[in-house]
C-alpha positions in Angstrom: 42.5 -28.3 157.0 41.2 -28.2 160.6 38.0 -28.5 159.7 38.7 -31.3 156.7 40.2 -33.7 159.7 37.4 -32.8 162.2 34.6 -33.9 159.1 36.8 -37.2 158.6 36.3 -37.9 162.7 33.0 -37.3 162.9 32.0 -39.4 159.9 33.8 -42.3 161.7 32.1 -41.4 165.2 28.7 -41.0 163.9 28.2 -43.6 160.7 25.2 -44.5 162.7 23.0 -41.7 162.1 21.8 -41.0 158.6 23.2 -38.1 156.5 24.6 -37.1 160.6 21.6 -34.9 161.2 22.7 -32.6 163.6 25.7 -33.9 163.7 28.1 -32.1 161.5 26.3 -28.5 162.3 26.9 -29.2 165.7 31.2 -30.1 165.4 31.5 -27.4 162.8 29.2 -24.6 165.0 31.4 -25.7 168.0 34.9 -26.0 166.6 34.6 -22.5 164.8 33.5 -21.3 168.0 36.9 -22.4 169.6 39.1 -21.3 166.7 37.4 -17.6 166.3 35.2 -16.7 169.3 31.4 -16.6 169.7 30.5 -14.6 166.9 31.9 -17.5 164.2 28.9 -20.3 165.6 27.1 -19.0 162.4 29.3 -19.7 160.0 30.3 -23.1 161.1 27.0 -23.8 161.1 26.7 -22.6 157.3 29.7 -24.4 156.9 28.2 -27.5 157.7 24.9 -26.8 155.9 26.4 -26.0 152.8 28.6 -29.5 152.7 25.4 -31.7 153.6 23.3 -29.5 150.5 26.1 -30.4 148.6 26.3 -34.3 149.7 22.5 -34.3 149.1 22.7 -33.0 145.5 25.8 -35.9 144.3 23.4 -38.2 146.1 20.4 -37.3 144.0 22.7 -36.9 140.5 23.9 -40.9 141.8 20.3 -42.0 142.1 18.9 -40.1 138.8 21.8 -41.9 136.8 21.0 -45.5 138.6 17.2 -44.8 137.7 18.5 -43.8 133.8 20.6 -46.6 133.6 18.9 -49.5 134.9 21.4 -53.0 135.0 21.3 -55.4 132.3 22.8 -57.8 134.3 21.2 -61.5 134.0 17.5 -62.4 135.8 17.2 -63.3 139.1 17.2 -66.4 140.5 14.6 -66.7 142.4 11.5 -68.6 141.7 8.5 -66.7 140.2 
């Protein structure tokens, strides 16, 4: 739950920075580090690595069913 509410401020702090490079590995590394001690950097770090491998696949399922399902919406209106 900690964790939960520290990824919710941090994607509201950084919505700047793409896919928060850096970002997230650095909150997570640093917040486990204050909850357990030194030796948990490394997992909040895997933490984080394994949420933005997950965001990055739903991101590529989203765009391979936009590409599969292209909009038949009507034409543009602009002029040829």
């Amino acid at each position: 739950m900690i964790f939960g509410a520290l990824d919710r401020a941090v994607v509201i702090a950084f919505k700047f920075v793409p896919f928060r490079i850096g970002i997230d590995e650095i909150a997570t590394g640093g917040l486990a580090v204050m909850l357990w001690g030194p030796a948990a950097a490394a997992a909040g770090v895997a933490l984080a690595l394994i949420k933005k491998v997950r965001t990055m696949f739903w991101v590529g399922v989203g765009l391979a069913l936009i590409a599969a399902h292209p909009s038949q919406g009507a034409r543009g209106t602009d002029p040829p």
